[in-house]
C-alpha positions as CSV (number, residue, x, y, z in Angstrom):
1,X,193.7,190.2,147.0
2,X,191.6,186.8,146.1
3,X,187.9,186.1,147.7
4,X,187.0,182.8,147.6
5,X,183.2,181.5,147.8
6,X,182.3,179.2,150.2
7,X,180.4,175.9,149.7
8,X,180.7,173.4,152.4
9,X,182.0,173.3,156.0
10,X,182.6,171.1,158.5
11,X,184.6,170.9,161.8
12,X,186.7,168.2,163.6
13,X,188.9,167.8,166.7
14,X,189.4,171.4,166.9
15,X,190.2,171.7,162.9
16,X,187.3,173.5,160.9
17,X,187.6,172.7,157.0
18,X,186.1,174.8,154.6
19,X,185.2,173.6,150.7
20,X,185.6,176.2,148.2
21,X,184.2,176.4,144.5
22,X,187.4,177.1,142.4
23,X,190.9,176.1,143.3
24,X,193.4,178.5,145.2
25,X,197.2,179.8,145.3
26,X,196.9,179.2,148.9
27,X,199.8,177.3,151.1
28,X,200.4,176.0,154.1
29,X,200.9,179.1,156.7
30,X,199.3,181.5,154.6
31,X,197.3,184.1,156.5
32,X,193.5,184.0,155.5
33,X,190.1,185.8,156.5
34,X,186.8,183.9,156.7
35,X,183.0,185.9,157.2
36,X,180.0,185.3,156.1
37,X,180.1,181.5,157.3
38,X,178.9,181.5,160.7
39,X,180.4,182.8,164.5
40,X,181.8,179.5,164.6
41,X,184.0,179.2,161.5
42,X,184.6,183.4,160.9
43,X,188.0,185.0,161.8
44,X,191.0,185.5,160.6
45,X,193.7,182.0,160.9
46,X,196.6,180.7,159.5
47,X,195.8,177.9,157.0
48,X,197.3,174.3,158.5
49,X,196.9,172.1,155.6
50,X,194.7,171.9,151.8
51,X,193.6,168.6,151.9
52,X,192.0,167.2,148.7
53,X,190.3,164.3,150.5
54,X,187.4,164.2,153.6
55,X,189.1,165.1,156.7
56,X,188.6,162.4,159.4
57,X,190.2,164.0,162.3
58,X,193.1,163.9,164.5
59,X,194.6,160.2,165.4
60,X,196.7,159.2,168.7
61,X,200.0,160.7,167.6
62,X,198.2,164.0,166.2
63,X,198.5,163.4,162.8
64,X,195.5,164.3,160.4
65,X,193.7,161.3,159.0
66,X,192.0,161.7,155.4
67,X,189.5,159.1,153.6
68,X,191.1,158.9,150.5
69,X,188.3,157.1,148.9
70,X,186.3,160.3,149.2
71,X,188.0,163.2,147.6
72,X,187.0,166.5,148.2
73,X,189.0,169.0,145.9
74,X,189.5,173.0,147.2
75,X,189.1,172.2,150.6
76,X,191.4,174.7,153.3
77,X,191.8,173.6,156.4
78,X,192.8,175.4,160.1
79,X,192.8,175.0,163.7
80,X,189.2,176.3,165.6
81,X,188.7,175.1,169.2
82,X,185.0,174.4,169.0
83,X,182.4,171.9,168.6
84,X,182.4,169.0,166.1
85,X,180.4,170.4,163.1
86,X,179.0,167.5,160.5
87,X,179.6,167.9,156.7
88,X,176.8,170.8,155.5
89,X,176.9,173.2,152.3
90,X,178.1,177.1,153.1
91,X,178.1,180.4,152.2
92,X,180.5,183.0,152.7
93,X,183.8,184.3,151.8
94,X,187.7,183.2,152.4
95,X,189.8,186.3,151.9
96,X,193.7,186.2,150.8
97,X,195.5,189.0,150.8
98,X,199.1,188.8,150.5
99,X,201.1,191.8,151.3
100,X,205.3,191.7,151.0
101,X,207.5,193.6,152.2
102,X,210.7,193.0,151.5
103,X,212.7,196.1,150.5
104,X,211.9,199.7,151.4
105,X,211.9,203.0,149.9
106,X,214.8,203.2,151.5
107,X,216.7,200.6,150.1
108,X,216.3,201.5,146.5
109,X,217.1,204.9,147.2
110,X,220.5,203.8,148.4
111,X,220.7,201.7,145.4
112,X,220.0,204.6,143.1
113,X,222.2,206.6,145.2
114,X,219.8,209.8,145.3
115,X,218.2,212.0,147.9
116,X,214.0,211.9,147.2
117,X,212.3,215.7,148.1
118,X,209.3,215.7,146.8
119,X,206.7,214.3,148.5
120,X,205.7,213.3,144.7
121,X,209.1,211.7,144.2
122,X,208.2,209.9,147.9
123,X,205.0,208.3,147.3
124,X,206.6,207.2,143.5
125,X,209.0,205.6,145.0
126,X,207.7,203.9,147.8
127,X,204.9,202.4,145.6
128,X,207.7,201.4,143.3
129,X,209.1,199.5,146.7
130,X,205.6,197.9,147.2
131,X,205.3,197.0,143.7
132,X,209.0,195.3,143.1
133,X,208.4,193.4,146.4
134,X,205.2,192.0,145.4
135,X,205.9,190.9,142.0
136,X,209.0,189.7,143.2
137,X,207.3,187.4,145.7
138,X,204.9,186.6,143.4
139,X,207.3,185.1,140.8
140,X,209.2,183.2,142.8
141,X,205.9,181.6,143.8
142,X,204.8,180.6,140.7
143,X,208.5,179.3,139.7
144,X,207.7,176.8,143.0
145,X,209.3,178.5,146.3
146,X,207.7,179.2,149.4
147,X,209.1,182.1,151.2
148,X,208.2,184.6,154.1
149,X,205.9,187.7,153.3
150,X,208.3,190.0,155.7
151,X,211.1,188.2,155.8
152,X,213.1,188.4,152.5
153,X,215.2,185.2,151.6
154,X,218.4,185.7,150.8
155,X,220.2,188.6,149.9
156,X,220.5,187.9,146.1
157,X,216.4,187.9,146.1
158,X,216.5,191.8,147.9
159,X,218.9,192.8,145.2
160,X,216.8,191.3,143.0
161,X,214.1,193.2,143.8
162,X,215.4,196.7,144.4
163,X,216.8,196.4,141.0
164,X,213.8,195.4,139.9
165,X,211.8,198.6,142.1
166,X,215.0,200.9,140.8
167,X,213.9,200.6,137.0
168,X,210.1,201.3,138.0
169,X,210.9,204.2,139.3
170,X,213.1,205.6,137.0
171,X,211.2,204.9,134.5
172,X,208.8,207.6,135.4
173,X,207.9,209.9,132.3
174,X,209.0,207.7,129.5
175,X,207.3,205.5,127.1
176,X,206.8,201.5,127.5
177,X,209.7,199.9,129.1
178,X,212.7,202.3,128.8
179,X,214.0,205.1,131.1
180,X,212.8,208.6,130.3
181,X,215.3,210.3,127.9
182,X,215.4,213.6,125.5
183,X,217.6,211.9,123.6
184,X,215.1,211.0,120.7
185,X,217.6,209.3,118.3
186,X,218.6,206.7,121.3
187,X,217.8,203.2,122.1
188,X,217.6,202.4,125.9
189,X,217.9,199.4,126.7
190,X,214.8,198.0,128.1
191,X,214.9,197.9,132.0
192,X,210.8,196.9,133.1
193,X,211.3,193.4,131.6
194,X,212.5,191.3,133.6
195,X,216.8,191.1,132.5
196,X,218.3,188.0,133.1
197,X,220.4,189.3,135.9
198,X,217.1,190.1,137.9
199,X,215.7,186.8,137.0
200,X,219.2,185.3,138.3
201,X,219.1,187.2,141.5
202,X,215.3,186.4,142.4
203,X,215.9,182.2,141.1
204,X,213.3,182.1,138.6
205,X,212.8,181.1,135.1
206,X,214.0,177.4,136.7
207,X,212.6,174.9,138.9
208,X,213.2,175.9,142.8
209,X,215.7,174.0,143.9
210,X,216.5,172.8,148.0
């Protein structure tokens, strides 16, 4: 989760626009929660556009209309049926809280091909789940790609991942980035780090590509 402070706000042709001191990860269609600004501008919306410049409105064919000669960096932008607001400084909060959910407990207990009892062994492996499919969406966000938080991509991603969510589990019980043995003359192989084969499943450690 990410909490941005709020310094400036302003509101045009039913899009509010809020300034924020440090930059984001947001994107276009991310979900966000703003409070502490006022009843106007507080709620939780999809984020239309980050515009870097001062946001002049809608024009005839509905397209948004920038001043480029007046840049405004960190700005987040969404749609708010209200009341023009002029250009004043804030406070409050923008909240961003990303939450994927690609693969299931279920999934990398196929993949494993075992039966989980335990209700320890449950919540392990379910947080492993949680885990891969974050990190996994997190990745492939910094190596450029914009994808669905519920919606996995393709189906080399979600193999990706429960791989990914399989070594974290089983894991469990041994030291740094091996799988739990007795056998103290052996070398694992390492299975946390990211292998290349789960690097080529997700697509990253390269540009995204169309």
């Amino acid at each position: 989760m990410a909490v941005y402070s709020v310094t400036n706000k302003y509101l045009l042709d039913d899009f509010a626009v809020l300034q924020l001191l440090t930059p984001t990860e947001l994107e276009a269609g991310a979900s966000i929660v703003v409070a502490g600004v006022d009843a106007t501008f507080n709620g939780s919306y999809t984020v239309r556009a980050l515009p870097q410049y001062e946001f002049l409105g809608v024009d005839d064919q509905g397209d948004l209309v920038y001043d480029d000669l007046v840049p405004l960096p960190n700005q987040v932008l969404y749609a708010k049926v209200a009341d023009n607001v002029n250009r004043v400084a804030a406070t409050g909060t923008l909240t961003y809280n990303p939450v994927c959910t690609w693969i299931s407990a279920g999934d990398v207990q196929a993949w494993l091909n075992i039966t989980v009892v335990s209700a320890n062994d449950s919540a392990l492996i379910t947080s492993a789940a949680a885990s891969a499919s974050q990190f996994a969406w997190r990745r492939r966000q910094e190596s450029g790609y914009f994808d669905s938080l519920t919606t996995v991509p393709s189906a080399d991603v979600k193999l990706g991942t429960i791989m990914y969510a399989g070594g974290l589990y089983r894991s469990r019980g041994s030291l740094g980035d091996a799988f739990a043995t007795f056998d103290g003359m052996g070398s694992p192989a390492p299975i946390i780090g990211l292998t290349g084969q789960i690097k080529q499943l997700l697509g990253i450690g390269r540009p995204a590509i169309a």
